[in-house]
C-alpha positions in Angstrom: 41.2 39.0 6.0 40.6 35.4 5.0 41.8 33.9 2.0 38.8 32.8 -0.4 39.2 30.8 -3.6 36.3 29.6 -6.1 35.9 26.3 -7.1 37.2 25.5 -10.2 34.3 25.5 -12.9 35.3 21.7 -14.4 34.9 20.7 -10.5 31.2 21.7 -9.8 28.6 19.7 -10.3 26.1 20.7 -13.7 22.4 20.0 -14.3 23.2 17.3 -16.7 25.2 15.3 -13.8 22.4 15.6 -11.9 20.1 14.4 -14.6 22.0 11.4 -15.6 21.9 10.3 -12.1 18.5 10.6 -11.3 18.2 8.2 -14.5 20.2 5.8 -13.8 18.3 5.8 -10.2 15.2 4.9 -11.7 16.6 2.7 -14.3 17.3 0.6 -11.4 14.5 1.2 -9.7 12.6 0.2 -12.1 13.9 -3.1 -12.9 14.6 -3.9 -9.3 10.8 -3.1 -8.4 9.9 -5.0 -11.7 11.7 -7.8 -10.6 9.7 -7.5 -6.7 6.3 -7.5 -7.9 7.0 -10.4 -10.5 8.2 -13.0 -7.4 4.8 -11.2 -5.3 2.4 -11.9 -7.9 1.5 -8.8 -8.3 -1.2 -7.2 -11.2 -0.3 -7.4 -15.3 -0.5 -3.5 -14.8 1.8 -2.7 -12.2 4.7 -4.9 -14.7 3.2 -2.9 -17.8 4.0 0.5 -15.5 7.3 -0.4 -14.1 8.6 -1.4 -17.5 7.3 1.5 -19.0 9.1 3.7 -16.8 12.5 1.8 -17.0 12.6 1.8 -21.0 11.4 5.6 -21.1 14.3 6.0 -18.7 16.8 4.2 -20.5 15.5 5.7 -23.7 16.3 9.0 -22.3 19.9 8.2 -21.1 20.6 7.1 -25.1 19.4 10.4 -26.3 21.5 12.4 -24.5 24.4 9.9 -24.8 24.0 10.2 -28.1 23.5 14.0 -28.4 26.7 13.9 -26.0 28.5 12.6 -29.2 27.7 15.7 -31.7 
């Protein structure tokens, strides 16, 4: 008979870990590919997208940091 334990419930990884990773992933992302196009001339557009995708992101990691709080 083998000797089974389950993981501890603090030690598994939620939804909202995996959330606020995937953020910060495109946060950087974001900027980094931001910073690309602007040194490869690239179209007013593809800056406008790239920004808008960063701030939504980092908008999104403030909410729940600050919904974390209450």
């Amino acid at each position: 008979m083998q000797n089974t334990t389950t993981p501890d419930p603090a030690d598994r990884i939620g939804s909202g870990d995996i959330a606020r990773t995937l953020l910060w992933t495109v946060v950087v992302a974001g900027a980094l590919t931001n910073m690309a196009v602007s040194f490869g001339g690239a179209a007013t557009w593809v800056h406008l997208v790239c920004g808008a995708v960063t701030v939504l992101c980092a908008g999104a990691l403030a909410v729940r940091n600050l919904r974390g709080r209450r």
